[in-house]
Backbone of each chain as ProteinMPNN parsed JSONL, in Angstrom:
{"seq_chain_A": "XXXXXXXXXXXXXXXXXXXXXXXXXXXXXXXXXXXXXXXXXXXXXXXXXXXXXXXXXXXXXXXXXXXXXX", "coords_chain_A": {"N_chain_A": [[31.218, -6.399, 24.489], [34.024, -7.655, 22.396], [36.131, -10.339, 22.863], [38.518, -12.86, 22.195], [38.9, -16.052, 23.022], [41.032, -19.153, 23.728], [41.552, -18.901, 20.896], [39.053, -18.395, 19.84], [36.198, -15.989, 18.907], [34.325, -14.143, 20.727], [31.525, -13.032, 22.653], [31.48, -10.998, 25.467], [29.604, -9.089, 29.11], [31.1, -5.608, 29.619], [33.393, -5.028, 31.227], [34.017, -7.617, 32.388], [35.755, -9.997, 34.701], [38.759, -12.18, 34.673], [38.614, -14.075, 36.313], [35.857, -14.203, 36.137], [35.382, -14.742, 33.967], [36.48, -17.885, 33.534], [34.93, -18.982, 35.207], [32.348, -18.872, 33.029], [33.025, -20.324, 31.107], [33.562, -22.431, 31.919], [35.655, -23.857, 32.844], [37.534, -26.69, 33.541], [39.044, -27.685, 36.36], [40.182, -25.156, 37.318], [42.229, -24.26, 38.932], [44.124, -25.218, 38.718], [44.953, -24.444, 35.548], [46.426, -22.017, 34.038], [46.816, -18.547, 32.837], [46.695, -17.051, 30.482], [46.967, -13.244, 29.203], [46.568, -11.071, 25.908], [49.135, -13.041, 25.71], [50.216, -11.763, 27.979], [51.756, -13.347, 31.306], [48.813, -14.045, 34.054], [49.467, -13.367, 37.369], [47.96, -15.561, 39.61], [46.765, -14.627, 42.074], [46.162, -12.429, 40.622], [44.191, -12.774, 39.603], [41.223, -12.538, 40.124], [40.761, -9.938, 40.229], [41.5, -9.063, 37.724], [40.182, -7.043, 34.834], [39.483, -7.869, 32.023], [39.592, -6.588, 28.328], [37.774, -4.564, 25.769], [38.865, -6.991, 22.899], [40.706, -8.177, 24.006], [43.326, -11.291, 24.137], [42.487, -14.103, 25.165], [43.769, -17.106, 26.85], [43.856, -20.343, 27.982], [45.72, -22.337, 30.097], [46.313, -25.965, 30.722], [48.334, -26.745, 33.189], [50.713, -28.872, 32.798], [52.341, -32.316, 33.237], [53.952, -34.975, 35.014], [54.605, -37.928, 36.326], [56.741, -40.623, 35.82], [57.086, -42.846, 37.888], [55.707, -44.483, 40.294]], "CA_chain_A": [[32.514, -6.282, 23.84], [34.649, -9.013, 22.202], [37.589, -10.973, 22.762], [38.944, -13.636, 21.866], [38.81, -17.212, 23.918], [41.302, -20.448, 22.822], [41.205, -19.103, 19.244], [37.733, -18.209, 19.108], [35.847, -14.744, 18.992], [33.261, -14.163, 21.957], [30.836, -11.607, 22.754], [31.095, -10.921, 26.77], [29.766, -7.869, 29.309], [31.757, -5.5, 30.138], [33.952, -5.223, 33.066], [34.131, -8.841, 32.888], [36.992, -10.338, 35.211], [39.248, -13.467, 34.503], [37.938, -15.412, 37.107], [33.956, -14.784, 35.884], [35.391, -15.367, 32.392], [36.602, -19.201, 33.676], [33.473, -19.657, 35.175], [31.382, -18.745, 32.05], [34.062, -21.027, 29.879], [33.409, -24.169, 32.094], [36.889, -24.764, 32.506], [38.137, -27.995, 34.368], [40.303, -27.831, 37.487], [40.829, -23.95, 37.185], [43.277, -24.12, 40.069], [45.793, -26.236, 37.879], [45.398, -23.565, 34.701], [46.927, -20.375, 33.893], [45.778, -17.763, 31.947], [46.857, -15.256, 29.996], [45.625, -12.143, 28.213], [47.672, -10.78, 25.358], [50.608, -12.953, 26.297], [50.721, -11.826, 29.48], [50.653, -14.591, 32.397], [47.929, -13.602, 34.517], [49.025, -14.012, 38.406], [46.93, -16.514, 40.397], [45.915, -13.943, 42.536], [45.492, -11.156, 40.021], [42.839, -13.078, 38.624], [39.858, -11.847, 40.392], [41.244, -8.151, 39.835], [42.087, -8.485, 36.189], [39.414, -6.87, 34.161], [39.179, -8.011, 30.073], [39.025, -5.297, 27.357], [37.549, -4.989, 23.995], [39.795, -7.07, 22.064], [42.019, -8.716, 24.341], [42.983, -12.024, 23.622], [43.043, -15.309, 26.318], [44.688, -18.455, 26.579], [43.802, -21.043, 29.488], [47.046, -23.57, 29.69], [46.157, -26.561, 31.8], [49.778, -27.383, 33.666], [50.829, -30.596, 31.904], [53.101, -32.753, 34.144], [53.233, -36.358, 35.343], [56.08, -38.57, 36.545], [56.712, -42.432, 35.938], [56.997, -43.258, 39.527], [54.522, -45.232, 41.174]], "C_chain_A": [[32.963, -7.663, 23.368], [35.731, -8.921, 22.332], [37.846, -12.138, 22.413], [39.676, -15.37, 23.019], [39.355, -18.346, 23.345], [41.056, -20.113, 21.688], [39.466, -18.877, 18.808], [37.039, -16.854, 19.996], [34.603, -14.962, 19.972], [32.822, -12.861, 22.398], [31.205, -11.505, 24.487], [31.294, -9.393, 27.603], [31.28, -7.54, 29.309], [32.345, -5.409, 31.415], [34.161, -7.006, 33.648], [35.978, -9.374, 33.639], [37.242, -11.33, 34.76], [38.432, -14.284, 35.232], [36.58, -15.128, 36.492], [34.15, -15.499, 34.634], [35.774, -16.971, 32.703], [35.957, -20.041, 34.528], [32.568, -19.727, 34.133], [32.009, -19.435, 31.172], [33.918, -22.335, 30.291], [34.739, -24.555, 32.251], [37.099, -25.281, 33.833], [38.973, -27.027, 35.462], [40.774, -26.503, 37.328], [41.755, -23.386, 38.249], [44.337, -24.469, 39.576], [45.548, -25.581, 36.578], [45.931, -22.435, 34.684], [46.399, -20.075, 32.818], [46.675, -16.607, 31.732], [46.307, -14.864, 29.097], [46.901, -11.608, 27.78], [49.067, -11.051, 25.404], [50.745, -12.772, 27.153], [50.367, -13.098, 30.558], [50.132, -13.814, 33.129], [48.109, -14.179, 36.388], [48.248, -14.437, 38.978], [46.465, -15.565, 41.284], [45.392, -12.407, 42.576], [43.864, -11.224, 39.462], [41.253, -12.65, 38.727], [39.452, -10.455, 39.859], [41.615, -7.95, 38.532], [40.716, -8.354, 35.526], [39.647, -7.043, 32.701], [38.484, -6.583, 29.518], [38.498, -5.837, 26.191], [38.934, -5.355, 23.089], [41.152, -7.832, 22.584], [41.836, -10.87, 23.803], [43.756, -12.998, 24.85], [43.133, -16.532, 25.977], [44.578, -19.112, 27.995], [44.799, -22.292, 29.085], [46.831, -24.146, 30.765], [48.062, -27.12, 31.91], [49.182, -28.744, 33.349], [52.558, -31.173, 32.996], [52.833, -34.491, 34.731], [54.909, -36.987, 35.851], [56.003, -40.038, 35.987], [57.127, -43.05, 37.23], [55.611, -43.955, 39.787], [53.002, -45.921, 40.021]], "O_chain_A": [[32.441, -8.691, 23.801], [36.437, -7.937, 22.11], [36.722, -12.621, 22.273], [40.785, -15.479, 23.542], [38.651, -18.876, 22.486], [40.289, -20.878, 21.103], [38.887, -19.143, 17.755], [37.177, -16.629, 21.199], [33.962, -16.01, 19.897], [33.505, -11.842, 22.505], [31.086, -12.698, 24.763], [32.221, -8.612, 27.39], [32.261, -8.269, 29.16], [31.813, -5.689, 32.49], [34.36, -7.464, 34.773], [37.068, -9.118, 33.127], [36.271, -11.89, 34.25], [37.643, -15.101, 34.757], [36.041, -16.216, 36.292], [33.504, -16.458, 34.213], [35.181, -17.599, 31.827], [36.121, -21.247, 34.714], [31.839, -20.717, 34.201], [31.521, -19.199, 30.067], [34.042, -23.297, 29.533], [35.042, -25.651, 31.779], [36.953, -24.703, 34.911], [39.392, -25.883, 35.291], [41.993, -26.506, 37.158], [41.979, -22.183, 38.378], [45.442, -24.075, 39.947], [46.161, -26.374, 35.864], [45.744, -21.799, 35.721], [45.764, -20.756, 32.013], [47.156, -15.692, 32.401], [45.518, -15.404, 28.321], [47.935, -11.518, 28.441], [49.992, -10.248, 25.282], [51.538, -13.548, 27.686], [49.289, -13.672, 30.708], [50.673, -12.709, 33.175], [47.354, -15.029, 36.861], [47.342, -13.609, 39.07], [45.244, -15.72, 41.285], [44.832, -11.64, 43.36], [42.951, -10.466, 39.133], [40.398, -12.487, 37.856], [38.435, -9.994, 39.34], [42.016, -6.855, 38.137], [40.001, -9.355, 35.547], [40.121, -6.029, 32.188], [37.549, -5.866, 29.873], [38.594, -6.957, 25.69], [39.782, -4.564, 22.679], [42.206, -8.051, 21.988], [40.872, -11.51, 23.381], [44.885, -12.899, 25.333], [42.66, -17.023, 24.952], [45.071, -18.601, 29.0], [44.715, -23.011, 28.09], [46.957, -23.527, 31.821], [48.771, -27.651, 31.055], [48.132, -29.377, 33.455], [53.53, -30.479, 33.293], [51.739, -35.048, 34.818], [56.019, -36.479, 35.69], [54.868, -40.451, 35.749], [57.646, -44.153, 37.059], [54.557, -43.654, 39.227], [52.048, -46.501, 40.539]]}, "seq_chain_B": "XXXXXXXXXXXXXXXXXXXXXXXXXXXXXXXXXXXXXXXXXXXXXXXXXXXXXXXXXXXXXXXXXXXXXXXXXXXXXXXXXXXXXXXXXXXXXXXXXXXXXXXXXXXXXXXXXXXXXXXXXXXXXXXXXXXXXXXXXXXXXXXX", "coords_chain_B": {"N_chain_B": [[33.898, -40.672, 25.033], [33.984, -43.281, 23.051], [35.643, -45.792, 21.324], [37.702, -44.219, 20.615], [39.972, -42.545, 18.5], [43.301, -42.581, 17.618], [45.322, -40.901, 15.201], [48.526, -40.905, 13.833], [51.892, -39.822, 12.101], [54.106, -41.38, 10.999], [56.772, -40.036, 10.717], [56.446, -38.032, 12.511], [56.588, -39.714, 14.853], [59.3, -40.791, 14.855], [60.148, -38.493, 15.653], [59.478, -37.95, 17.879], [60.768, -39.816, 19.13], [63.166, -39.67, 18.821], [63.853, -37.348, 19.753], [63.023, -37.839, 22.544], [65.316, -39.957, 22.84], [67.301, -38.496, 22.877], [66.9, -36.918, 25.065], [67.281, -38.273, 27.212], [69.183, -39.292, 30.633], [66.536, -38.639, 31.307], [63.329, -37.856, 31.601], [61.192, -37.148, 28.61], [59.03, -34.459, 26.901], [56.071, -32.803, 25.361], [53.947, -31.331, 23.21], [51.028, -31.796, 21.631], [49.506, -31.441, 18.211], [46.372, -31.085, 16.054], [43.376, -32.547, 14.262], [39.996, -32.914, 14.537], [37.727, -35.505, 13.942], [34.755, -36.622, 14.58], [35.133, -39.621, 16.498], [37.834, -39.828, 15.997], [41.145, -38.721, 15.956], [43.464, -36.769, 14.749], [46.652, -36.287, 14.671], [48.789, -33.504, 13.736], [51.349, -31.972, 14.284], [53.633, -32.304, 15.82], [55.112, -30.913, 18.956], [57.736, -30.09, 20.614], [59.087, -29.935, 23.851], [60.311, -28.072, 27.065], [61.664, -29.963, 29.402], [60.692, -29.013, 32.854], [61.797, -29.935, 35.173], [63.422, -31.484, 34.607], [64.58, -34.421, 35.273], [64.675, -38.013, 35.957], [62.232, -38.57, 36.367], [60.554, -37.585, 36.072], [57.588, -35.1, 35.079], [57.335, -31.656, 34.02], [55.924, -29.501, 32.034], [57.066, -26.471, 30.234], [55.454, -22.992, 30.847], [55.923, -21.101, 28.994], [56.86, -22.094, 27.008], [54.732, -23.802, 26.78], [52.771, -21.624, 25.964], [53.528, -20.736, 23.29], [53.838, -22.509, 21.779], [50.952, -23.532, 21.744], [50.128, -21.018, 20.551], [51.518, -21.095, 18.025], [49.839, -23.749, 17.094], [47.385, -22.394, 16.527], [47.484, -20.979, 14.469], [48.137, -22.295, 12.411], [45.481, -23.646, 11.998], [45.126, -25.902, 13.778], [44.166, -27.658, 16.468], [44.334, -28.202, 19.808], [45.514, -31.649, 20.954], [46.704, -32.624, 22.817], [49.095, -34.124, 25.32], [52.454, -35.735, 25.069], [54.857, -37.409, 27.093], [57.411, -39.112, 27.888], [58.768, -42.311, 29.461], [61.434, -43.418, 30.66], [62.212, -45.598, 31.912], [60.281, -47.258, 32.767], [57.137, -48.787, 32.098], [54.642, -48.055, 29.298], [52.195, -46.564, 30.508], [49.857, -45.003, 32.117], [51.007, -43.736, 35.264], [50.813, -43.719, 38.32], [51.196, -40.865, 39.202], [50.88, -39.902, 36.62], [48.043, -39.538, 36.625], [47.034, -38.375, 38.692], [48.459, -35.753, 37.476], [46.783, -35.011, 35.593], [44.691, -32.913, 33.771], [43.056, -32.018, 32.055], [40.096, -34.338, 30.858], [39.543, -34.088, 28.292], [42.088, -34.102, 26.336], [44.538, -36.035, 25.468], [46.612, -37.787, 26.193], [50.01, -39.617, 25.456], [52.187, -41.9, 26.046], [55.644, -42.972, 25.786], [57.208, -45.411, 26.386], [60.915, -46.397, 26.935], [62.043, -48.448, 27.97], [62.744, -50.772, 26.783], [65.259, -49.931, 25.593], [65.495, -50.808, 22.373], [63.172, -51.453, 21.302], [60.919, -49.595, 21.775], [57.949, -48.217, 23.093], [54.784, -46.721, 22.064], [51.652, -45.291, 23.712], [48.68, -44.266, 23.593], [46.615, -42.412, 25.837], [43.14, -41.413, 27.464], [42.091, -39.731, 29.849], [40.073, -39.249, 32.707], [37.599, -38.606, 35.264], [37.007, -38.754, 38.435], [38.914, -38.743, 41.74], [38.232, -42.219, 41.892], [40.862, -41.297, 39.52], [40.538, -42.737, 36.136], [42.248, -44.455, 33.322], [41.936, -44.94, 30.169], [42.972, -46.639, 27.175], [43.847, -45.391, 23.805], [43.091, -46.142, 20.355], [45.935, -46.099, 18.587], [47.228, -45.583, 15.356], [49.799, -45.54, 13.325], [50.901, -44.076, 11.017], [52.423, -44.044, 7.703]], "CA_chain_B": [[34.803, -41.332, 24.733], [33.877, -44.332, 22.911], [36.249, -46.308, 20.286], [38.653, -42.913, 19.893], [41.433, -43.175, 17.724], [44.404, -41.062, 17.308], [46.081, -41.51, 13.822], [50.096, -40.334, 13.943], [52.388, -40.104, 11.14], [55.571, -42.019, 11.179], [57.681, -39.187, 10.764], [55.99, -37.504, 13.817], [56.631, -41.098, 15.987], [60.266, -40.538, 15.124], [60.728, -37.062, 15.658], [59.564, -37.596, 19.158], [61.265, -40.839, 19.624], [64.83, -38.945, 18.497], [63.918, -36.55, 20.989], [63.227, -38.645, 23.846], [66.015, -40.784, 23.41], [68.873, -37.06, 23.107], [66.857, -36.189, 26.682], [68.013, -39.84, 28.514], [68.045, -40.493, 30.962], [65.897, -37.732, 31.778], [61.773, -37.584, 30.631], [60.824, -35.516, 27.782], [57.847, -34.174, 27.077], [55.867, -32.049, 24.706], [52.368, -31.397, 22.424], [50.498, -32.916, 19.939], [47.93, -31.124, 18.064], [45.68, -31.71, 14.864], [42.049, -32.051, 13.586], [39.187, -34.122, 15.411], [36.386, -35.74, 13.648], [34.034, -37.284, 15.459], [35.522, -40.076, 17.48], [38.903, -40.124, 15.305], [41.575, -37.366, 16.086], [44.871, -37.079, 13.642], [48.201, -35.467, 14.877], [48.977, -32.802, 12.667], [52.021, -31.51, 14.393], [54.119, -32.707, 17.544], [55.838, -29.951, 19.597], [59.571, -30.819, 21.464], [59.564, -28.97, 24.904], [61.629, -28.44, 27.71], [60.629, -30.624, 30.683], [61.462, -28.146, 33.331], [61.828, -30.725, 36.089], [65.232, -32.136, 34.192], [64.068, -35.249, 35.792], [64.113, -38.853, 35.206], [61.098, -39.581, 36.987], [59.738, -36.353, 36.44], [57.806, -33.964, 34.129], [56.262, -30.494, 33.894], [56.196, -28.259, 30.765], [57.435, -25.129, 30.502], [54.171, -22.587, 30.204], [55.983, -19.755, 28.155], [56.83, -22.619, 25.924], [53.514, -24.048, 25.803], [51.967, -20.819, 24.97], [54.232, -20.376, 22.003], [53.175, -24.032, 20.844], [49.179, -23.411, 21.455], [49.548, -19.634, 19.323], [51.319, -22.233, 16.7], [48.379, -24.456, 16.385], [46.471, -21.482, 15.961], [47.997, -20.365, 13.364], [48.13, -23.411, 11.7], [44.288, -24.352, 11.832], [45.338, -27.13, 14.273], [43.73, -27.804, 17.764], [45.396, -28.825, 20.595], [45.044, -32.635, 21.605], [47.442, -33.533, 24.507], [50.78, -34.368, 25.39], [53.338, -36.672, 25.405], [56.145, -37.852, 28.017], [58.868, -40.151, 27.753], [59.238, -43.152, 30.866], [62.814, -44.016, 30.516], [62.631, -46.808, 32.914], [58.936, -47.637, 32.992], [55.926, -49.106, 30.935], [53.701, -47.047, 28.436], [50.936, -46.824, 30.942], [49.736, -43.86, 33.083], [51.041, -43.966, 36.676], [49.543, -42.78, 39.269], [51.322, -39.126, 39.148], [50.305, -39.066, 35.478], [46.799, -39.401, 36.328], [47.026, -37.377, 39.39], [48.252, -34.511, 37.012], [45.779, -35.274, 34.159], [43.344, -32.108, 34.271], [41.588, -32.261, 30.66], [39.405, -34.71, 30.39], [39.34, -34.32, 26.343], [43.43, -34.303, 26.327], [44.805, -37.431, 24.502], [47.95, -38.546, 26.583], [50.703, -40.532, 25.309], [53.357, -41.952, 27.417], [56.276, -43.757, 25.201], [58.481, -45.7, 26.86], [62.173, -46.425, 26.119], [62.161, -49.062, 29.344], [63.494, -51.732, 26.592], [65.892, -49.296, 24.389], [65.463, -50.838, 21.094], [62.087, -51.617, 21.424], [60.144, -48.338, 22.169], [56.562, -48.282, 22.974], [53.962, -45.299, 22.445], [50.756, -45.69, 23.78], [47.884, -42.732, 23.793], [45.511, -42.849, 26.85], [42.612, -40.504, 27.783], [41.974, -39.909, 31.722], [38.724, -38.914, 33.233], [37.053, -38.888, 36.845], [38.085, -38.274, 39.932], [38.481, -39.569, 42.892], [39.787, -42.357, 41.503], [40.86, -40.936, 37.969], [40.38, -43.651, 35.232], [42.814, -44.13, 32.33], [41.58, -45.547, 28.814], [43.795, -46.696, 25.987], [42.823, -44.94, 22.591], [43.068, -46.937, 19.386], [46.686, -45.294, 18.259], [47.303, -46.057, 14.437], [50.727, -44.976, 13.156], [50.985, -44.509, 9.401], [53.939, -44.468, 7.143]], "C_chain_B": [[34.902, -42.908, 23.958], [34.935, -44.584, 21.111], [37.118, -44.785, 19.773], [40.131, -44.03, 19.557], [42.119, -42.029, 17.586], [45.324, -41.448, 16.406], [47.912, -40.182, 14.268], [50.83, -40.635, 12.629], [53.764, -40.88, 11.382], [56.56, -41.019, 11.653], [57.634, -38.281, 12.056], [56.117, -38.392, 15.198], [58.212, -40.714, 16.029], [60.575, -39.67, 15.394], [60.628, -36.837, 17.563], [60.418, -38.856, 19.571], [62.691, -40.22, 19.873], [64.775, -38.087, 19.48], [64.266, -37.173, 22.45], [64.627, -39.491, 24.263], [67.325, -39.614, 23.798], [67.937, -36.403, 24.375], [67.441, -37.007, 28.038], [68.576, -39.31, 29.042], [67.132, -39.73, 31.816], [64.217, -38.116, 30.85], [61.976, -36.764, 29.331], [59.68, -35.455, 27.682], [57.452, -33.174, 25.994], [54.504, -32.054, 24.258], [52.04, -31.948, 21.642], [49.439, -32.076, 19.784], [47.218, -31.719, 16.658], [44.24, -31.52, 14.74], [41.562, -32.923, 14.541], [37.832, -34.317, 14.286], [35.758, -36.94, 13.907], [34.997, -37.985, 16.299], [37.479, -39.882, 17.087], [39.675, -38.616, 15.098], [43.434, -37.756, 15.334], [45.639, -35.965, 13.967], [48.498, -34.795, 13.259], [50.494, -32.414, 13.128], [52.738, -31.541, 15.966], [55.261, -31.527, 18.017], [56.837, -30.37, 21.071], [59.646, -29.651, 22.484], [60.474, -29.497, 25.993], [61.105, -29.169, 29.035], [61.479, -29.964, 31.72], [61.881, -28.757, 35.03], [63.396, -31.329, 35.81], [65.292, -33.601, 35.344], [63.828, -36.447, 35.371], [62.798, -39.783, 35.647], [59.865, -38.497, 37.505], [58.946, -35.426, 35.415], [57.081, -32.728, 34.469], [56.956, -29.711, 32.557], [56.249, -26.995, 31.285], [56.259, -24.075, 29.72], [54.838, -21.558, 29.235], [55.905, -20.679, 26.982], [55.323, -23.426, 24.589], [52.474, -22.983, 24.726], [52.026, -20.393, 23.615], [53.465, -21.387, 21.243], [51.551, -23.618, 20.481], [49.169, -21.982, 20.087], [50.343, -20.53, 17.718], [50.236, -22.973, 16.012], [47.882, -24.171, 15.904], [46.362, -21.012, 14.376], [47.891, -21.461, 11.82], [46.686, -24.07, 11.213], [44.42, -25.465, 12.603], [44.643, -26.523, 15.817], [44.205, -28.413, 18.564], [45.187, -29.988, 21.54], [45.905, -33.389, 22.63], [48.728, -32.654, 24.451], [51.714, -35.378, 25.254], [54.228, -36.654, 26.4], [56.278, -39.3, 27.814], [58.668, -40.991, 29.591], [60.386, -43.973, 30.35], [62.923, -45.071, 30.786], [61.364, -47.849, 33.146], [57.983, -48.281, 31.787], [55.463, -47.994, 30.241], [52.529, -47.21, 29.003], [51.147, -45.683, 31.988], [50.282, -44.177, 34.534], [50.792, -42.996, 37.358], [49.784, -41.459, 39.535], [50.979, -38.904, 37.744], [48.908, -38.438, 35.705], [46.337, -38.397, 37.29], [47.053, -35.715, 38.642], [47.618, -34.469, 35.84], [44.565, -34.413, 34.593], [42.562, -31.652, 33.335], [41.371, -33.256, 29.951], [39.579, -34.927, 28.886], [41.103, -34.231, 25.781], [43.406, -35.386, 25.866], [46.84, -37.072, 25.48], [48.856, -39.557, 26.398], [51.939, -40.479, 25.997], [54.188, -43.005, 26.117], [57.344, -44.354, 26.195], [60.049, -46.65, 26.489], [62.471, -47.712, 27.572], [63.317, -50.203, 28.601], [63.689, -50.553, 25.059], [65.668, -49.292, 22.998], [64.318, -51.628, 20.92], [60.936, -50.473, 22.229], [58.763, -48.687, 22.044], [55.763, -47.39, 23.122], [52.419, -45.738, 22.719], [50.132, -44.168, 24.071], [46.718, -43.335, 24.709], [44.437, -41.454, 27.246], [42.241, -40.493, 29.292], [41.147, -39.119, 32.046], [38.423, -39.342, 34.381], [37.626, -38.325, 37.263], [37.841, -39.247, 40.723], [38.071, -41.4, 42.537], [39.603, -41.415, 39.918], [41.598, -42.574, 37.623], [40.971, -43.751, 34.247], [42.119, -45.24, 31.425], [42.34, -45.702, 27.46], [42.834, -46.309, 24.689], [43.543, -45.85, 21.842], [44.468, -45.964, 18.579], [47.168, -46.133, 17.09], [49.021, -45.54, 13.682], [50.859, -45.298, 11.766], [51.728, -43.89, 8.608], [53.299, -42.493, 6.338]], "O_chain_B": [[35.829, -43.656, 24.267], [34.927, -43.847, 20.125], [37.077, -44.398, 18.606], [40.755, -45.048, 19.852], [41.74, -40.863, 17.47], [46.15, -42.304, 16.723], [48.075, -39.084, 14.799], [50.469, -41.636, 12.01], [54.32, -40.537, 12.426], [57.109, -41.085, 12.752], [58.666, -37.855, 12.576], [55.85, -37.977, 16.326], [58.6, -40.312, 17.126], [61.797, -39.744, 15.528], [61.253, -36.076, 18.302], [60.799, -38.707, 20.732], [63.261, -40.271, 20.963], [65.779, -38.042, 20.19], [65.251, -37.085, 23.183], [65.032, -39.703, 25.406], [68.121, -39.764, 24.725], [68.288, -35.267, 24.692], [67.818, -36.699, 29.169], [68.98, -38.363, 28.368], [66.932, -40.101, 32.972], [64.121, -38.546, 29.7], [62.819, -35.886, 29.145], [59.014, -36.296, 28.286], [58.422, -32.556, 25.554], [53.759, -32.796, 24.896], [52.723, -32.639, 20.886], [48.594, -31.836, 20.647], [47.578, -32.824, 16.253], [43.779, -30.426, 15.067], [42.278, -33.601, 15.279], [37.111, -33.391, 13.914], [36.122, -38.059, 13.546], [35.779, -37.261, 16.914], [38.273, -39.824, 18.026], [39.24, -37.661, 14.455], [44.212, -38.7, 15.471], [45.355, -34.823, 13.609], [48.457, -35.298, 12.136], [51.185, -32.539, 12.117], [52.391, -30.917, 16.969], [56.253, -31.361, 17.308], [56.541, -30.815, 22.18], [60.137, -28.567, 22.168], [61.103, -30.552, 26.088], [60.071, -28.784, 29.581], [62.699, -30.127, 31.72], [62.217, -27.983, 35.926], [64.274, -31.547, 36.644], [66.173, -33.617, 36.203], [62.958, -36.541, 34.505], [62.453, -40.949, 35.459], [58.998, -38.403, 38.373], [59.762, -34.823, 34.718], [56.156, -32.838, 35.273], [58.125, -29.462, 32.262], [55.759, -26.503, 32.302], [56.041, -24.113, 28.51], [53.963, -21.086, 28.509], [55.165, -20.405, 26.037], [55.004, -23.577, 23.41], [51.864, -23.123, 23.666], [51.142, -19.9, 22.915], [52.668, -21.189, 20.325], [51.054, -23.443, 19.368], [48.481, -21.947, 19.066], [49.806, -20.545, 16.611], [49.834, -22.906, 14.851], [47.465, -24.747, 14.898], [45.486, -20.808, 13.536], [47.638, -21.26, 10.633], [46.634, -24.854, 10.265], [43.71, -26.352, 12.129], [44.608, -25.352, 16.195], [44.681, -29.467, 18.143], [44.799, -29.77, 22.688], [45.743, -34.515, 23.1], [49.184, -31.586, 24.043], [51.008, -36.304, 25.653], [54.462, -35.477, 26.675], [55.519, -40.254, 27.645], [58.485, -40.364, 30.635], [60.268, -45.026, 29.723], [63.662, -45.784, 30.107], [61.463, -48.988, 33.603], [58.29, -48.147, 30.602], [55.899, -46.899, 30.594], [51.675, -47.854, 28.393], [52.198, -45.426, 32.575], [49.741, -45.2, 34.954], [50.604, -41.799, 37.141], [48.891, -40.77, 40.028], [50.742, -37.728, 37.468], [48.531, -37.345, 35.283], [45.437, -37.614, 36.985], [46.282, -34.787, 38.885], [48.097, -33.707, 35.0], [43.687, -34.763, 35.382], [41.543, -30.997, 33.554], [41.897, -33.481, 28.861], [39.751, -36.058, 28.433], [41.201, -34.334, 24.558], [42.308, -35.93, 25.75], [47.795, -36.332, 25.242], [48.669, -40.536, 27.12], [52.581, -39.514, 26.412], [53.456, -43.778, 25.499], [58.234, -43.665, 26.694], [59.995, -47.585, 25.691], [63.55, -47.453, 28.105], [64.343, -50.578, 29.168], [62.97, -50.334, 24.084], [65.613, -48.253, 22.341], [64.53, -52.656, 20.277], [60.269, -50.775, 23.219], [58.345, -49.344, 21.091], [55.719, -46.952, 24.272], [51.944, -46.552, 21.928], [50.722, -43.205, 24.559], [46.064, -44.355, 24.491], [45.038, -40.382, 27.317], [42.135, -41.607, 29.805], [41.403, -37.979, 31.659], [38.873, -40.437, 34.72], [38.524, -37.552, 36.931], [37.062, -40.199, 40.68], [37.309, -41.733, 43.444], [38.566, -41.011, 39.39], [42.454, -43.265, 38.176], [40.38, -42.958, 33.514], [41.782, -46.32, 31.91], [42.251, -44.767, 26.665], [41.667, -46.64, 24.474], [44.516, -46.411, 22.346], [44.037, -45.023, 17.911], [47.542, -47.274, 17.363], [48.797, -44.342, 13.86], [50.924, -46.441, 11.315], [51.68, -42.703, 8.931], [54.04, -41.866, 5.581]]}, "name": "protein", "num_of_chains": 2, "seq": "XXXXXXXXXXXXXXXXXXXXXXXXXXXXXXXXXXXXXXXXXXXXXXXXXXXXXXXXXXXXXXXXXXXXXXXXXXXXXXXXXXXXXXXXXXXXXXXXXXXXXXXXXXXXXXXXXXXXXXXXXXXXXXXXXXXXXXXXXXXXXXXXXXXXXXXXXXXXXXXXXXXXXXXXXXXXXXXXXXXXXXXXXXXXXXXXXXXXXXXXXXXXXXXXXXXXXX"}
């Protein structure tokens, strides 16, 4: 099936979950991103349990944050 | 990472400067996106968010907002190369909670600071490693 990854179209099985999909994406520090599918945020510990459809479309947002302290 | 440059337009230096200074004496914070080729990456479009910390020694973005910004880019043909924050009180140099929360590698971070009011300074840094994490000044060109 396809969906759609950061703006770009991607073939992957089905039944694929979030979490296999941000192992197979390589993404950094996936403890400090969120994720959503169609807009939706994707609770942190839905993520194992959320299955991807044909056609959905995801968004990995690394939390951006910093202080001037120290 | 070698010899990167990040070209900015003037009008895009002030737009965040005007920002930063109507958030005092609080941070601000927001996106930057644009094109990349090869080592040399050009701001196409800087995005004004809400730093949800309301903090002057503090930031985090607000994710509904970022997601709005990133499906902008999209839309736009633009790719999404960092962030910015404001140090009210501080240098234009990562400190050690920037780099602490610095978690992509290929991000382009600029920190401006307003430390001497009428003398503003923007600097763009990239941050990599761990254990320590490493900051690197990019070659930031600002053109009229």
């Amino acid at each position: 099936m396809q969906i759609t990854v950061a703006g770009t179209k991607k073939e992957i099985k089905d039944n694929t979950t979030v979490s296999e999909l941000i192992v197979s994406e390589n993404v950094e520090t996936p403890e400090y991103v969120t994720v959503t599918v169609n807009d939706e945020f994707i609770a942190s510990d839905k993520i194992g349990s959320t299955v991807l459809k044909d056609g959905d479309t995801v968004e990995f947002l690394y939390f951006m944050g910093g202080g001037s302290v120290r | 990472m070698e010899n990167s440059v990040i070209k900015m337009k003037k009008a895009d230096f002030e737009k965040i400067l005007g920002h930063a200074k109507s958030c005092l004496p609080n941070e601000a914070c927001g996106l930057i996106a644009g094109t990349v080729n090869d080592n040399v990456r050009e701001i196409k479009a800087v995005y004004l968010l809400t730093n949800t910390d309301a903090s002057n020694e503090h930031f985090s973005l607000d994710p509904k907002e970022q997601l709005t910004a990133v499906k902008d880019m999209r839309a736009k043909g633009l790719v999404p190369l960092g962030n910015w924050h404001s140090h009210p009180e501080s240098p234009s140099r990562p400190s050690e909670e920037d780099k602490r929360l610095a978690f992509d590698s290929k991000a382009s971070y600029m920190i401006l600071s307003l430390m001497e009011r009428d003398k503003p300074v923007l600097n763009s840094f990239r941050i990599t490693g761990n254990d320590p994490k490493t900051s690197e000044k990019e070659q930031l060109v600002i053109e009229e």
